[in-house]
mmCIF file of the protein (N, C-alpha, C, O) and its ligand, coordinates in Angstrom:
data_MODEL
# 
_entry.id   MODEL 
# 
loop_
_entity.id 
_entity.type 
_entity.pdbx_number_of_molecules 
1 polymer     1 
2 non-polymer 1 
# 
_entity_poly.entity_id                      1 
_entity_poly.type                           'polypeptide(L)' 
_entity_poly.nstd_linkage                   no 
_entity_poly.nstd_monomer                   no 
_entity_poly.pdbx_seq_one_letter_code       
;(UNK)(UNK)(UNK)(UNK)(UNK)(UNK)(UNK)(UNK)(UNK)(UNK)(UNK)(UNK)(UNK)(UNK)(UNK)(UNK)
(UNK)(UNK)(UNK)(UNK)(UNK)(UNK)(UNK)(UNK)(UNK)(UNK)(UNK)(UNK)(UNK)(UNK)(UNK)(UNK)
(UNK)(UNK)(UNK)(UNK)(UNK)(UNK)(UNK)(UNK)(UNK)(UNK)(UNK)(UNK)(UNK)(UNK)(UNK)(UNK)
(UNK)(UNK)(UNK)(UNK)(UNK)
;
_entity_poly.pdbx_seq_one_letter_code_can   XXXXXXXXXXXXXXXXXXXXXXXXXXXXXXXXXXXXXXXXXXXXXXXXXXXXX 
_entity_poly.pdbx_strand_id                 A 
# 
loop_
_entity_poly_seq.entity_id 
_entity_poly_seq.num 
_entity_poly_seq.mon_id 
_entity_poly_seq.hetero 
1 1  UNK n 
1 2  UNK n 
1 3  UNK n 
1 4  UNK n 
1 5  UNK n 
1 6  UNK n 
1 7  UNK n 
1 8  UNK n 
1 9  UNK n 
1 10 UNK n 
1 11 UNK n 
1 12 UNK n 
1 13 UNK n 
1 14 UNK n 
1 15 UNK n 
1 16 UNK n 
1 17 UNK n 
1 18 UNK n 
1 19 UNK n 
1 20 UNK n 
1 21 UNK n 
1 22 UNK n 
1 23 UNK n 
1 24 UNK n 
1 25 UNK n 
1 26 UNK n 
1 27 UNK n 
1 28 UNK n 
1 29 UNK n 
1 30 UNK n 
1 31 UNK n 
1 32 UNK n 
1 33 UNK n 
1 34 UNK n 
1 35 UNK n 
1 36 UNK n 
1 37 UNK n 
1 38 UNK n 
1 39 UNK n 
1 40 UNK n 
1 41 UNK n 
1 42 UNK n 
1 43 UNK n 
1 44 UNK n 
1 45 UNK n 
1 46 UNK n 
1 47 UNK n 
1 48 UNK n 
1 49 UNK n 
1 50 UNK n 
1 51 UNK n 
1 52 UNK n 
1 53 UNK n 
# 
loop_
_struct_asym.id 
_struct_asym.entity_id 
A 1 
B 2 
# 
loop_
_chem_comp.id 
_chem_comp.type 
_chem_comp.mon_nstd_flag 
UNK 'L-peptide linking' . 
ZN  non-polymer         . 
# 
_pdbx_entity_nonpoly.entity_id   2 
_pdbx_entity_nonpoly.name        ? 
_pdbx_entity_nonpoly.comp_id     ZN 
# 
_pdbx_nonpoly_scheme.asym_id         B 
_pdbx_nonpoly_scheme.entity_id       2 
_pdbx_nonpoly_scheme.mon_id          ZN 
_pdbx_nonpoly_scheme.ndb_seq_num     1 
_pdbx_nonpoly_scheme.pdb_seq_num     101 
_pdbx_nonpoly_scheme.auth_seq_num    101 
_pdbx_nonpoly_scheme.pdb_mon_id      ZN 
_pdbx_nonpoly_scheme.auth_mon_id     ZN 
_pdbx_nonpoly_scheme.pdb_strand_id   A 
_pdbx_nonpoly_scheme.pdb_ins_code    . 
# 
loop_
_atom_site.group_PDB 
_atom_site.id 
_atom_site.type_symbol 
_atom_site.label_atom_id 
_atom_site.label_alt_id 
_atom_site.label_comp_id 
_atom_site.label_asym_id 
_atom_site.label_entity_id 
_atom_site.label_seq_id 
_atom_site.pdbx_PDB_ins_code 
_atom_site.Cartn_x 
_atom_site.Cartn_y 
_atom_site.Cartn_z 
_atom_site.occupancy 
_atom_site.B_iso_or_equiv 
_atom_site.pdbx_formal_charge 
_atom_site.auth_seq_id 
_atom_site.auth_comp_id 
_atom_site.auth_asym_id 
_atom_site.auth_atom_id 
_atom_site.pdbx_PDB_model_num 
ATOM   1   N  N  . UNK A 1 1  ? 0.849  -1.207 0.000   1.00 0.00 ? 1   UNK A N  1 
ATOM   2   C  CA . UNK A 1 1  ? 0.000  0.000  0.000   1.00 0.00 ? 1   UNK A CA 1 
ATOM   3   C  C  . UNK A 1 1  ? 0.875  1.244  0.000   1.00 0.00 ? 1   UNK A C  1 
ATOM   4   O  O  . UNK A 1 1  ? 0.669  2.139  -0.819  1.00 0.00 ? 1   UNK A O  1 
ATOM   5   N  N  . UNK A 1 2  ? 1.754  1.310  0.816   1.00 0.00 ? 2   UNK A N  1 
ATOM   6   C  CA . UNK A 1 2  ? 2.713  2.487  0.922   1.00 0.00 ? 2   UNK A CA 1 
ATOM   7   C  C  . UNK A 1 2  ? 3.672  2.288  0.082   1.00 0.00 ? 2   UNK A C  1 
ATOM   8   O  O  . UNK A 1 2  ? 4.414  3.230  -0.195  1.00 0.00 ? 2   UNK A O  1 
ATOM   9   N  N  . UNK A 1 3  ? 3.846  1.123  -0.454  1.00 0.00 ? 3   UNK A N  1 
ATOM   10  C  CA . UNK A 1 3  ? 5.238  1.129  -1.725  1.00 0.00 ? 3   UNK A CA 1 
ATOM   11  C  C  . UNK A 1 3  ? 4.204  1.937  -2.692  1.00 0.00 ? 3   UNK A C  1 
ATOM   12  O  O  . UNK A 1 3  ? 4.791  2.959  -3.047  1.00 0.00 ? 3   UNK A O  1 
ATOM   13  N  N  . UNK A 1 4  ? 3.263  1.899  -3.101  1.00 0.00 ? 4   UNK A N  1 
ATOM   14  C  CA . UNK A 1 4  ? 2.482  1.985  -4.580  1.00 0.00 ? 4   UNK A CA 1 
ATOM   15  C  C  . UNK A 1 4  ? 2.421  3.197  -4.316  1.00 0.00 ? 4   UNK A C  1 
ATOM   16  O  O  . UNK A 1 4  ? 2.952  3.842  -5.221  1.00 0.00 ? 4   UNK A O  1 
ATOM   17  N  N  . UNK A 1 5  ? 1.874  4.076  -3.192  1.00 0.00 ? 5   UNK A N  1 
ATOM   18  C  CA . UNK A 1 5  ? 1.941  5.364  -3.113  1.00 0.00 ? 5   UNK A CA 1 
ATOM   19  C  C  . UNK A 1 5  ? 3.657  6.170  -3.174  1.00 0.00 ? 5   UNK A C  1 
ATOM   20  O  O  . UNK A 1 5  ? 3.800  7.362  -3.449  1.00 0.00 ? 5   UNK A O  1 
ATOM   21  N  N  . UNK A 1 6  ? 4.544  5.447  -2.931  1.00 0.00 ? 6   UNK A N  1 
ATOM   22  C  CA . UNK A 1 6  ? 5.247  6.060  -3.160  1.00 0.00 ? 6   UNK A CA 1 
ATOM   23  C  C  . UNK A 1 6  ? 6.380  5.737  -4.665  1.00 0.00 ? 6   UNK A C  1 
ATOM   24  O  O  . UNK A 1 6  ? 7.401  6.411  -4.807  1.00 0.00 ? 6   UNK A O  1 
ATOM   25  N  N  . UNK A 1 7  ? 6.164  5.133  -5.218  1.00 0.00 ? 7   UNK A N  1 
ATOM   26  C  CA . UNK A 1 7  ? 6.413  4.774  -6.522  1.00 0.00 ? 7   UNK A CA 1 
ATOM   27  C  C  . UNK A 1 7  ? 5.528  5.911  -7.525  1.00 0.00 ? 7   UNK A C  1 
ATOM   28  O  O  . UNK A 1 7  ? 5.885  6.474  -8.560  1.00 0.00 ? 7   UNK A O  1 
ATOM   29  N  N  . UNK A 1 8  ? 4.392  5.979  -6.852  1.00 0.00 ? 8   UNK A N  1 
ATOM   30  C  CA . UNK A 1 8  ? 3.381  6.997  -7.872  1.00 0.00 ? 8   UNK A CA 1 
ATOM   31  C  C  . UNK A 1 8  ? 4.076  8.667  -7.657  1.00 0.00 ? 8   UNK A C  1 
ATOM   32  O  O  . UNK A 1 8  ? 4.149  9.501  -8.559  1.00 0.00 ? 8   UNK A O  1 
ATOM   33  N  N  . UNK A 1 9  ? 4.495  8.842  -6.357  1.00 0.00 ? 9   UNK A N  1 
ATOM   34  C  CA . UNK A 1 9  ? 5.361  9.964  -6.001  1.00 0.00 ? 9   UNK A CA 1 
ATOM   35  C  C  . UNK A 1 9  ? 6.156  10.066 -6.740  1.00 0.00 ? 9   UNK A C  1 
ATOM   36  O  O  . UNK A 1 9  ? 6.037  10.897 -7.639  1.00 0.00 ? 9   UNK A O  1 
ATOM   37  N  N  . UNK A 1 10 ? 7.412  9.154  -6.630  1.00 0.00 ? 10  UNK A N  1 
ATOM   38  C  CA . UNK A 1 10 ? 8.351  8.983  -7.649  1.00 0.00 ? 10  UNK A CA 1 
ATOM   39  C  C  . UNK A 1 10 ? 8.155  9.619  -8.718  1.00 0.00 ? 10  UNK A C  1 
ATOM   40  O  O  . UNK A 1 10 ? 8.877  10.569 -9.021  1.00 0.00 ? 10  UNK A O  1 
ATOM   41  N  N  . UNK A 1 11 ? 7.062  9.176  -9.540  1.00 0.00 ? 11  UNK A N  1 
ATOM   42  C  CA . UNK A 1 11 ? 6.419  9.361  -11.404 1.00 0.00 ? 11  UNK A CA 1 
ATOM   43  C  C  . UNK A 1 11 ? 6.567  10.696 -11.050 1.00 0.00 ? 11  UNK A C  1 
ATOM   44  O  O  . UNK A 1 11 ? 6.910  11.313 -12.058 1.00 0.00 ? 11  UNK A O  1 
ATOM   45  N  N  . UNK A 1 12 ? 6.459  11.502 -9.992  1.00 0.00 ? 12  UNK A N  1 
ATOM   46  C  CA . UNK A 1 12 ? 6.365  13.246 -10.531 1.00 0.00 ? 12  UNK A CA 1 
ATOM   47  C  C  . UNK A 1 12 ? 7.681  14.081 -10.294 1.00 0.00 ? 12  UNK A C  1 
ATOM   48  O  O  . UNK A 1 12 ? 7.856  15.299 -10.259 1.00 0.00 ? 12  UNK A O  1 
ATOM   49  N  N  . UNK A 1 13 ? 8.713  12.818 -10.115 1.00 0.00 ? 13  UNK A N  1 
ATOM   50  C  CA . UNK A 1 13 ? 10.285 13.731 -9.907  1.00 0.00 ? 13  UNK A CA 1 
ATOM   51  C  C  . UNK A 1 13 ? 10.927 13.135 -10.656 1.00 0.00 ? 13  UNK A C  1 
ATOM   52  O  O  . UNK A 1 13 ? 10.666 11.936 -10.754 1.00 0.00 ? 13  UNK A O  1 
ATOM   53  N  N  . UNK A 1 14 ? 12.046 13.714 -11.514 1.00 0.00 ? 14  UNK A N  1 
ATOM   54  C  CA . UNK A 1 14 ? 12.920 13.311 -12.225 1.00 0.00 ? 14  UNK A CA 1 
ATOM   55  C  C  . UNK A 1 14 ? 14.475 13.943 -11.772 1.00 0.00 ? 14  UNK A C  1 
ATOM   56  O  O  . UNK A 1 14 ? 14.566 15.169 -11.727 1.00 0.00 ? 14  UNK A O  1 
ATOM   57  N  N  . UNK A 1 15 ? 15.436 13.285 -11.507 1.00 0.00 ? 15  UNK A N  1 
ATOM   58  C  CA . UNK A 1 15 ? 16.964 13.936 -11.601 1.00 0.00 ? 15  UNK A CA 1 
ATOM   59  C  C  . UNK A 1 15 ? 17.588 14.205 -12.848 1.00 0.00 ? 15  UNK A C  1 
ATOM   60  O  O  . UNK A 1 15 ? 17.988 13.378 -13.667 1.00 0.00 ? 15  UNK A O  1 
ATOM   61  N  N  . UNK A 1 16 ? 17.626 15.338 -12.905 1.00 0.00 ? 16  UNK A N  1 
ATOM   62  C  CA . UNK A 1 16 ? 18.693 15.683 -14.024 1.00 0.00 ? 16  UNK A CA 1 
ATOM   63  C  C  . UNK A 1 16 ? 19.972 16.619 -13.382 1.00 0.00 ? 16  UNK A C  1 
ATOM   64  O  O  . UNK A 1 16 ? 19.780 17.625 -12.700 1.00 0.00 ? 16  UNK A O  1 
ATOM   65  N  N  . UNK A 1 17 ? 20.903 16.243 -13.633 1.00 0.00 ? 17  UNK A N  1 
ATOM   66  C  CA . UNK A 1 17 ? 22.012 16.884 -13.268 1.00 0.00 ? 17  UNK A CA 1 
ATOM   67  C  C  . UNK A 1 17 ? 22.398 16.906 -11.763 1.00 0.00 ? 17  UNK A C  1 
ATOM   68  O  O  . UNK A 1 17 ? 23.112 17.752 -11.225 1.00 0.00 ? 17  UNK A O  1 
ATOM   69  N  N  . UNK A 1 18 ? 21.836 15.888 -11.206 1.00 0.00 ? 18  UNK A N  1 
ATOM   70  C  CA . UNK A 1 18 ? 22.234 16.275 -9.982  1.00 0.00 ? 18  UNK A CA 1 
ATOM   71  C  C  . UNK A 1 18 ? 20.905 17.070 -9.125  1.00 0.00 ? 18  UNK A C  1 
ATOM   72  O  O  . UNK A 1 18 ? 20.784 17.226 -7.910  1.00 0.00 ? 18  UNK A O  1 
ATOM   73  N  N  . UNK A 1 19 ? 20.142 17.422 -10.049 1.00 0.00 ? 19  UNK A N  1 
ATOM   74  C  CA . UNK A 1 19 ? 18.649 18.498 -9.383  1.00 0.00 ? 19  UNK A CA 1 
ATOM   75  C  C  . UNK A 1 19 ? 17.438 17.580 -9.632  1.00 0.00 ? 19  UNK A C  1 
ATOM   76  O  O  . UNK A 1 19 ? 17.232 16.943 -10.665 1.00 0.00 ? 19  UNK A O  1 
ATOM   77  N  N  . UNK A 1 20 ? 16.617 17.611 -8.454  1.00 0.00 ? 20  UNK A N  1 
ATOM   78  C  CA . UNK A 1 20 ? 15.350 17.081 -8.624  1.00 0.00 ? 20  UNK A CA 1 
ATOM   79  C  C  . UNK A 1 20 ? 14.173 18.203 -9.266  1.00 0.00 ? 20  UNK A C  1 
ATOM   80  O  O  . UNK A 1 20 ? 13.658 19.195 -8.750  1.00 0.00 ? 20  UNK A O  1 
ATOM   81  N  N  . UNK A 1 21 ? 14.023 17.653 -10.453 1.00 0.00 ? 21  UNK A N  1 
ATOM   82  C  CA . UNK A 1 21 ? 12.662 18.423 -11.275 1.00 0.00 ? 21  UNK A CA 1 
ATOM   83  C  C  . UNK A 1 21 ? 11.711 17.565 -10.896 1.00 0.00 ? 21  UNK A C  1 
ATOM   84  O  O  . UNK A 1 21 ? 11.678 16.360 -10.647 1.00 0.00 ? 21  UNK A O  1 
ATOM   85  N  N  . UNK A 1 22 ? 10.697 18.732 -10.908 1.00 0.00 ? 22  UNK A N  1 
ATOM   86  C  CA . UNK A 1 22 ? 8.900  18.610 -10.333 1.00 0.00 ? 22  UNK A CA 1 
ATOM   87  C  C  . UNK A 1 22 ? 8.246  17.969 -11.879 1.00 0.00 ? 22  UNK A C  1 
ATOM   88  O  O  . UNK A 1 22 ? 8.199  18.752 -12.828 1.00 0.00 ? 22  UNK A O  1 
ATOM   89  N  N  . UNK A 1 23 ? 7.936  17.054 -11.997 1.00 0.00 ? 23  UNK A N  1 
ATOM   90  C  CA . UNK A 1 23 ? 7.136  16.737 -13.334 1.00 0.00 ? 23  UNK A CA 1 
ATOM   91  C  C  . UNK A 1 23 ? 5.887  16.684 -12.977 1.00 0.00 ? 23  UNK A C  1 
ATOM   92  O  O  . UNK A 1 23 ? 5.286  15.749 -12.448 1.00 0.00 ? 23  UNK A O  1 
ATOM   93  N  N  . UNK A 1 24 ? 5.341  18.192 -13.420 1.00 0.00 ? 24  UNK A N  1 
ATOM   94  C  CA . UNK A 1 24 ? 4.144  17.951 -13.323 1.00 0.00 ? 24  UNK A CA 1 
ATOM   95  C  C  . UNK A 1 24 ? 2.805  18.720 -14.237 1.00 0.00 ? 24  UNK A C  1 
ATOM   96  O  O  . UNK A 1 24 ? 1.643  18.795 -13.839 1.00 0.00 ? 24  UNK A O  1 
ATOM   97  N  N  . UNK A 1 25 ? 3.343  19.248 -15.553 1.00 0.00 ? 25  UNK A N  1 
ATOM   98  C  CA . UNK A 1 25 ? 2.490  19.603 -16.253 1.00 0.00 ? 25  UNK A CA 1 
ATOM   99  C  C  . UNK A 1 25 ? 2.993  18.782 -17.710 1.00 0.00 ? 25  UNK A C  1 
ATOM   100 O  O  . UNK A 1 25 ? 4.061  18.679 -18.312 1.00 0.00 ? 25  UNK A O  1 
ATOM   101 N  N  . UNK A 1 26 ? 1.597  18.267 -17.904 1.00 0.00 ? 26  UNK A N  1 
ATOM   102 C  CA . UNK A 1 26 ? 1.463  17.048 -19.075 1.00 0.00 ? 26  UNK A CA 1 
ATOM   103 C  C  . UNK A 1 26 ? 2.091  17.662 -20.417 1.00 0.00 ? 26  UNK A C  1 
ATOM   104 O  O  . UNK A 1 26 ? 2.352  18.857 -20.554 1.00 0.00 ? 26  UNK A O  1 
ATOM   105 N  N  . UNK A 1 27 ? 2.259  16.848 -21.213 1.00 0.00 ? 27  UNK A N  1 
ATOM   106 C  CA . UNK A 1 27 ? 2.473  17.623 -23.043 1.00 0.00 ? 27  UNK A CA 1 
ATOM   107 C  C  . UNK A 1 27 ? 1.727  17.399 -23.628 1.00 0.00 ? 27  UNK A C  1 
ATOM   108 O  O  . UNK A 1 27 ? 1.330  16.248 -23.809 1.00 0.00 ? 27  UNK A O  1 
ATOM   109 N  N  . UNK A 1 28 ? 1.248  18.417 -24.153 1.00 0.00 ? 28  UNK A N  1 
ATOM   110 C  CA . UNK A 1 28 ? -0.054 18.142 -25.099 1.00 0.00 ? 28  UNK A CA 1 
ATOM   111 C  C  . UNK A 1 28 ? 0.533  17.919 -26.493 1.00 0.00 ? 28  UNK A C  1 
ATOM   112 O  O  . UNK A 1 28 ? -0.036 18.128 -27.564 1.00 0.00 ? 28  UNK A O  1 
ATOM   113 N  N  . UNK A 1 29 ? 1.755  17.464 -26.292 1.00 0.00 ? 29  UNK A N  1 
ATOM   114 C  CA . UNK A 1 29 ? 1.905  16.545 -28.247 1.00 0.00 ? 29  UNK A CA 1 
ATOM   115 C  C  . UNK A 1 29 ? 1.926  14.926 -27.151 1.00 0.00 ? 29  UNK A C  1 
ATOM   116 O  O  . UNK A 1 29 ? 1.173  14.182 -27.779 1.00 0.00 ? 29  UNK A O  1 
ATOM   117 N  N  . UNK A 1 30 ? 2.282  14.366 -26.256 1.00 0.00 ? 30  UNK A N  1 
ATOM   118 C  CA . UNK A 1 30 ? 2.260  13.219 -26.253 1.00 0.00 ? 30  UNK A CA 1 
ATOM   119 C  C  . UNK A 1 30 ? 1.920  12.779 -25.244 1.00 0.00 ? 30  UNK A C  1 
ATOM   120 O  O  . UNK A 1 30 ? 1.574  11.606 -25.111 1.00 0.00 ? 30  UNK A O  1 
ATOM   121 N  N  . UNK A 1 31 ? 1.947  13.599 -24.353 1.00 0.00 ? 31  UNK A N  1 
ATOM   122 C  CA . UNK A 1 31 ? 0.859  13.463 -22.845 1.00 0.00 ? 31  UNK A CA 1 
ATOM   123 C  C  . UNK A 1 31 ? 1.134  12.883 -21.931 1.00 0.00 ? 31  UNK A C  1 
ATOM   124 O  O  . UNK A 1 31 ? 0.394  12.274 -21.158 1.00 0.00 ? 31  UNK A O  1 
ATOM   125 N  N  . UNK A 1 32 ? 3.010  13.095 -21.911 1.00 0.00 ? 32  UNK A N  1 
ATOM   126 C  CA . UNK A 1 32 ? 3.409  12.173 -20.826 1.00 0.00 ? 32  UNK A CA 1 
ATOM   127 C  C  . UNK A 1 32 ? 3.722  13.603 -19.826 1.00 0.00 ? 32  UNK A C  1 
ATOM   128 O  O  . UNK A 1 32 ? 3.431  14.712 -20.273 1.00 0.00 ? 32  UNK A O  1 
ATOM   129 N  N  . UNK A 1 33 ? 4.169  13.489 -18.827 1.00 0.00 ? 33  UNK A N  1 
ATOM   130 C  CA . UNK A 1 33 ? 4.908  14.680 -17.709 1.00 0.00 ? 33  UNK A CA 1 
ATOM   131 C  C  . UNK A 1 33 ? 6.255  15.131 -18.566 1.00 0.00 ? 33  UNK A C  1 
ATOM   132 O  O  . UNK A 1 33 ? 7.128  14.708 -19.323 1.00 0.00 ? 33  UNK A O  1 
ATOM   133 N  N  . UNK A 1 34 ? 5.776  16.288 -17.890 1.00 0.00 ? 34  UNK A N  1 
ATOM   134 C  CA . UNK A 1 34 ? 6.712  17.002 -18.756 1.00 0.00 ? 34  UNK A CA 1 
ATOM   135 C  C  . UNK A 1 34 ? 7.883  17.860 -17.115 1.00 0.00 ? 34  UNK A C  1 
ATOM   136 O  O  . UNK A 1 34 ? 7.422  17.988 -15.981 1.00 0.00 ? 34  UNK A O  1 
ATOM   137 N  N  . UNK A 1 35 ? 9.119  18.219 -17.468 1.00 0.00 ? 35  UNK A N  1 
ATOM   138 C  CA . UNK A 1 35 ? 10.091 18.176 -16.018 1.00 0.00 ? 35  UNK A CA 1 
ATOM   139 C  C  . UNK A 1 35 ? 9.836  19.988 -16.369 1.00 0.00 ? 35  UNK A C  1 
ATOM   140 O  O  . UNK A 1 35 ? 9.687  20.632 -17.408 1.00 0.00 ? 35  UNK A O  1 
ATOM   141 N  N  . UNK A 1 36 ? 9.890  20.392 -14.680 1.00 0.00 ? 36  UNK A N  1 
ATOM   142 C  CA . UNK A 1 36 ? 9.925  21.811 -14.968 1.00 0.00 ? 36  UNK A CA 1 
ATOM   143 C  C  . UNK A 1 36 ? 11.426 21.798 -14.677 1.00 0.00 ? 36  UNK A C  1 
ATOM   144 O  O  . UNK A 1 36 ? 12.277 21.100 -14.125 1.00 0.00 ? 36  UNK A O  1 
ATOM   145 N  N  . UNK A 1 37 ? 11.287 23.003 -15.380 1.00 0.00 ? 37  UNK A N  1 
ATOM   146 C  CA . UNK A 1 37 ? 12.999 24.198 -15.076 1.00 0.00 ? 37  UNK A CA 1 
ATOM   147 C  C  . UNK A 1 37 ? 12.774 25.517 -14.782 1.00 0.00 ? 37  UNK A C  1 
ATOM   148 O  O  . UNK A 1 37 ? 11.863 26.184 -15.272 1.00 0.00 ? 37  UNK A O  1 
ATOM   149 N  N  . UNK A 1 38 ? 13.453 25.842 -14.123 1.00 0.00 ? 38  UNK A N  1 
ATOM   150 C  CA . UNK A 1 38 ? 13.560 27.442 -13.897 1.00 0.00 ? 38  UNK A CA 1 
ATOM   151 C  C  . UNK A 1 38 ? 12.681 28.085 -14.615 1.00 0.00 ? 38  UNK A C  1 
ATOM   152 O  O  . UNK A 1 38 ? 11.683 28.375 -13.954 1.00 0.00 ? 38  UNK A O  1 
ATOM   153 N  N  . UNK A 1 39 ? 12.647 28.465 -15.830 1.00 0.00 ? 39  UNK A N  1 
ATOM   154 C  CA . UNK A 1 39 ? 11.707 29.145 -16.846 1.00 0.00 ? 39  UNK A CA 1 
ATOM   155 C  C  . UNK A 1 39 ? 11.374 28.531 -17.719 1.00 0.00 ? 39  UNK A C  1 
ATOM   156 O  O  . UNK A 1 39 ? 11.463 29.114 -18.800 1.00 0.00 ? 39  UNK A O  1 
ATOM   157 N  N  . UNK A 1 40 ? 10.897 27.255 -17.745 1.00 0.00 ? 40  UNK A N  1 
ATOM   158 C  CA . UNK A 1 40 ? 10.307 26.410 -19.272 1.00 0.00 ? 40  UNK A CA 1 
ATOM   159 C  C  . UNK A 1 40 ? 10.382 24.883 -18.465 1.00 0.00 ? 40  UNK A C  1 
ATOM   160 O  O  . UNK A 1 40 ? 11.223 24.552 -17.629 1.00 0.00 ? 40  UNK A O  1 
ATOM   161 N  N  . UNK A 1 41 ? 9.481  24.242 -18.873 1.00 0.00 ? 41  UNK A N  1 
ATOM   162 C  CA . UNK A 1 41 ? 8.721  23.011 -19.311 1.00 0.00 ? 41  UNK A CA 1 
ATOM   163 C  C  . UNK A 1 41 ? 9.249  22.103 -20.305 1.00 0.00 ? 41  UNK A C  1 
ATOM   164 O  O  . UNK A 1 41 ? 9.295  22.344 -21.511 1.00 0.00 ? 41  UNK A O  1 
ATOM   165 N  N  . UNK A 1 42 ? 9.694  20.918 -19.665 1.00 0.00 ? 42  UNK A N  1 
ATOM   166 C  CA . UNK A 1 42 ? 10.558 20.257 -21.127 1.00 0.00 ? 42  UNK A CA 1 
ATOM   167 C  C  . UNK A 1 42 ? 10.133 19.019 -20.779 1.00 0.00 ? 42  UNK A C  1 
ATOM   168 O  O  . UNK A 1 42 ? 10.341 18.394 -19.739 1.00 0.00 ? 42  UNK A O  1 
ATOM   169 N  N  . UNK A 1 43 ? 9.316  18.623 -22.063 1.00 0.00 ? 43  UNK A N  1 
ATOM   170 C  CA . UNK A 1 43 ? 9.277  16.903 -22.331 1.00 0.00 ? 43  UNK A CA 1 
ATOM   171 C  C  . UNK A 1 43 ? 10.528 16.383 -22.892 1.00 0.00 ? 43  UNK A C  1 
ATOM   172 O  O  . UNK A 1 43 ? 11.177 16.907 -23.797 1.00 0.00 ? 43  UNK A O  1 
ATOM   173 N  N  . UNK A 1 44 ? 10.847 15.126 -22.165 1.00 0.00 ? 44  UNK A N  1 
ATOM   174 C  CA . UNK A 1 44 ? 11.975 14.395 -22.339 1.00 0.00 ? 44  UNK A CA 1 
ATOM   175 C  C  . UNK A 1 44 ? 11.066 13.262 -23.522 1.00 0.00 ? 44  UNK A C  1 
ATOM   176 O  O  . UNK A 1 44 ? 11.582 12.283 -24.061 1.00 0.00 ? 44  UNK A O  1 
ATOM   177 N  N  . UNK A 1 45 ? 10.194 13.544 -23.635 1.00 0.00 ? 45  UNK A N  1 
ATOM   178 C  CA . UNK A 1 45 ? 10.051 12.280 -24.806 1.00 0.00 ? 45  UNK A CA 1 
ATOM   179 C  C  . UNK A 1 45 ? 10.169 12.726 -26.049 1.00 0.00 ? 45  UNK A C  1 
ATOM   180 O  O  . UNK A 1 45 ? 10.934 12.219 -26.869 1.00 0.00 ? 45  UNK A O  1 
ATOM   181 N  N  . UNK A 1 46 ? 9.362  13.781 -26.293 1.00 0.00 ? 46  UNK A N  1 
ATOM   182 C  CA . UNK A 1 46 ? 9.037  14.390 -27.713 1.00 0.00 ? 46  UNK A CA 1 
ATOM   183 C  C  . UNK A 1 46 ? 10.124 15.492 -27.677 1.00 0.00 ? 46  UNK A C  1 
ATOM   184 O  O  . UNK A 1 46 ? 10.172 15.924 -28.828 1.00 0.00 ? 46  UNK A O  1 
ATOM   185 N  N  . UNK A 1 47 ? 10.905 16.069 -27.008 1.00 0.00 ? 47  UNK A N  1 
ATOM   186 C  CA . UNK A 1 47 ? 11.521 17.192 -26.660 1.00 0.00 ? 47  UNK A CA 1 
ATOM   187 C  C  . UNK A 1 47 ? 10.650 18.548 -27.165 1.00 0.00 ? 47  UNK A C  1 
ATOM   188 O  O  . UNK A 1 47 ? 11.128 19.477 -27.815 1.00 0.00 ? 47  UNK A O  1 
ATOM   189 N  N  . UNK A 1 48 ? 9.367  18.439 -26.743 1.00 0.00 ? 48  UNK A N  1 
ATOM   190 C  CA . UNK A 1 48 ? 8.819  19.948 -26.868 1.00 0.00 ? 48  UNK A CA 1 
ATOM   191 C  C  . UNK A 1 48 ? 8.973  20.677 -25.453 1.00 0.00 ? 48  UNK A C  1 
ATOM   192 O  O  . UNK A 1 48 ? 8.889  20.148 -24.345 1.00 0.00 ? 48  UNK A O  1 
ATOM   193 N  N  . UNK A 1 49 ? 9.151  21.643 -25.671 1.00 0.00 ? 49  UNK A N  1 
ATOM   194 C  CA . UNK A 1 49 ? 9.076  23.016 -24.631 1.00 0.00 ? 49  UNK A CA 1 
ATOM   195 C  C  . UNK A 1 49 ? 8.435  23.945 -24.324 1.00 0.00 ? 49  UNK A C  1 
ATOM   196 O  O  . UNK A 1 49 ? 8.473  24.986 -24.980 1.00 0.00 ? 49  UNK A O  1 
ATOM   197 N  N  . UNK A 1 50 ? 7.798  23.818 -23.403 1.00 0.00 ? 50  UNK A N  1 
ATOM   198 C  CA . UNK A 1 50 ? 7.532  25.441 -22.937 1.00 0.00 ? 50  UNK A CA 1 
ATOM   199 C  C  . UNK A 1 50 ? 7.583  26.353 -22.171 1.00 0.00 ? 50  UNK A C  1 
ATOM   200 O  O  . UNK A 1 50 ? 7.296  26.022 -21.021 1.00 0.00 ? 50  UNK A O  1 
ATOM   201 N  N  . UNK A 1 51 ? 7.956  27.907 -22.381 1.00 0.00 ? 51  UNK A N  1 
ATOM   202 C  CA . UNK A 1 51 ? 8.530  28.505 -21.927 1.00 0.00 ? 51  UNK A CA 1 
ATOM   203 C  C  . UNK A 1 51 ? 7.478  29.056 -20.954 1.00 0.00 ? 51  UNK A C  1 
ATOM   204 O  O  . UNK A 1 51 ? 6.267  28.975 -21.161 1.00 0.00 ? 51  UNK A O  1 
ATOM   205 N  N  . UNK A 1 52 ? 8.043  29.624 -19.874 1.00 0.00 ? 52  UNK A N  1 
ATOM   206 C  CA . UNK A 1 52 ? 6.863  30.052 -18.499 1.00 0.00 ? 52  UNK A CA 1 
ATOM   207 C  C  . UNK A 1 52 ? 6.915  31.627 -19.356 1.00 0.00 ? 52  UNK A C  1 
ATOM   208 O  O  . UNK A 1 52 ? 7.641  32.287 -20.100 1.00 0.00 ? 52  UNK A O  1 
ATOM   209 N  N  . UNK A 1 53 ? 5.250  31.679 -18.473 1.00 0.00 ? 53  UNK A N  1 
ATOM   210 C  CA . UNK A 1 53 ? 5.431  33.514 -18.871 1.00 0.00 ? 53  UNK A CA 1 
ATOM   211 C  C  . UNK A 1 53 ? 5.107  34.245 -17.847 1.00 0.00 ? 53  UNK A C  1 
ATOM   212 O  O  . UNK A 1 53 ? 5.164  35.472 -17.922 1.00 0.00 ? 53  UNK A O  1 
HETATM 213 ZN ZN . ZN  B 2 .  ? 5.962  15.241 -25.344 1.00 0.00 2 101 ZN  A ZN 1 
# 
């Protein structure tokens, strides 16, 4: 019960570089989580981006 909840946690962080990104706004070309950054939104699948405003 508590592994599954935290495996599902997991799904919304990704490491890149050493930094934990928040994945948590979808891509609307392929609809997987997309990792935030500082100022932009980047799918690691499709590599689309978007920039914060
Ligand atoms: Zn995508």
């Amino acid at each position: 019960m508590a592994k599954g909840t935290k495996a599902m946690v997991r799904m919304y962080y990704k490491v890149e570089d050493g930094k934990i990104i928040r994945l948590k706004r979808k891509c609307p070309k392929c609809d997987s989580y997309m990792a935030e950054h500082k100022d932009r939104f980047h799918c690691g699948k499709c590599g689309y981006t978007e920039f914060k405003k």
